[in-house]
N, C-alpha and C positions, 0 to 999 in steps of 0.2 A: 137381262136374264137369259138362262140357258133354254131353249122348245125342248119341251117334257110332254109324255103321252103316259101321261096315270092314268087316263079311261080306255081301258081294252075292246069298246063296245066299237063297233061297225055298224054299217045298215047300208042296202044296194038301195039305189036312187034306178029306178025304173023307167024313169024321162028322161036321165041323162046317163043311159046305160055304164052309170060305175059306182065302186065303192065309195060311200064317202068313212070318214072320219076324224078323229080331233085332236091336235095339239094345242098347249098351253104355254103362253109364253109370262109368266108371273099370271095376271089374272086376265088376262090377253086371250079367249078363244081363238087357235087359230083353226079354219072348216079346210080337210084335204079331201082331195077325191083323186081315186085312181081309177082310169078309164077303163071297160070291159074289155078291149084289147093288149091291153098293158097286160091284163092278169091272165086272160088266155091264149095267150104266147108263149105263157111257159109249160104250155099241154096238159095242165093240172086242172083248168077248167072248161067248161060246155057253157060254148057261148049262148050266151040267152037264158042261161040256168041261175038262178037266182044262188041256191041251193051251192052250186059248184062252184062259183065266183067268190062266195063269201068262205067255202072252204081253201080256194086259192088264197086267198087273201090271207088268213090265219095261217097256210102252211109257209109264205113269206112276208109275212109280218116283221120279222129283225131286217131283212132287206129293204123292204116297205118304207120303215121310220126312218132307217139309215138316209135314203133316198131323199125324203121327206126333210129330214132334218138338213139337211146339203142343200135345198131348194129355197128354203128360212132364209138361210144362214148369206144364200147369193144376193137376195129380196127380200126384204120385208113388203105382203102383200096383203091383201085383207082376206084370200084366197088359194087356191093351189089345186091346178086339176096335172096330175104326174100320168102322164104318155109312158108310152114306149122308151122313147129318146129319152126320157129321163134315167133307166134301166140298163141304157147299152154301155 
């Protein structure tokens, strides 16, 4: 089956400074997480801002999945924390 993200929800993980969130692969949870550097790279967020990372995140969100989905697709993991490097 095709990784689909029907749940639009986020939430910052404050111990491991990044967004996390969720793709589904048939009934497959898959858990991603983009690190607070990846998202304030693109000068859109205030590192350490809870607030501003999770608006980062929503204003590249189609990039976000894209990336996300190309990551799946190399590995099947039980995980996924997306850097930097994943974005260049």
């Amino acid at each position: 089956m095709a990784l689909t993200f029907p749940n639009r929800s986020r939430s910052y993980d404050a111990h491991g400074h990044r967004v996390r969130f969720v793709g589904y692969d048939g009934m497959m949870e898959v858990p991603f997480f983009v690190e607070e550097a990846a998202l304030a790279s693109g000068g859109t967020a205030q590192t350490g801002s809870e607030t501003g990372l999770l608006k980062a995140f929503d204003a590249a969100r189609e990039i976000i999945l894209t990336v996300a989905a190309k990551a799946y697709a190399r590995s099947r993991k039980k995980m996924y924390v997306l850097t930097g490097k994943d974005f260049a």
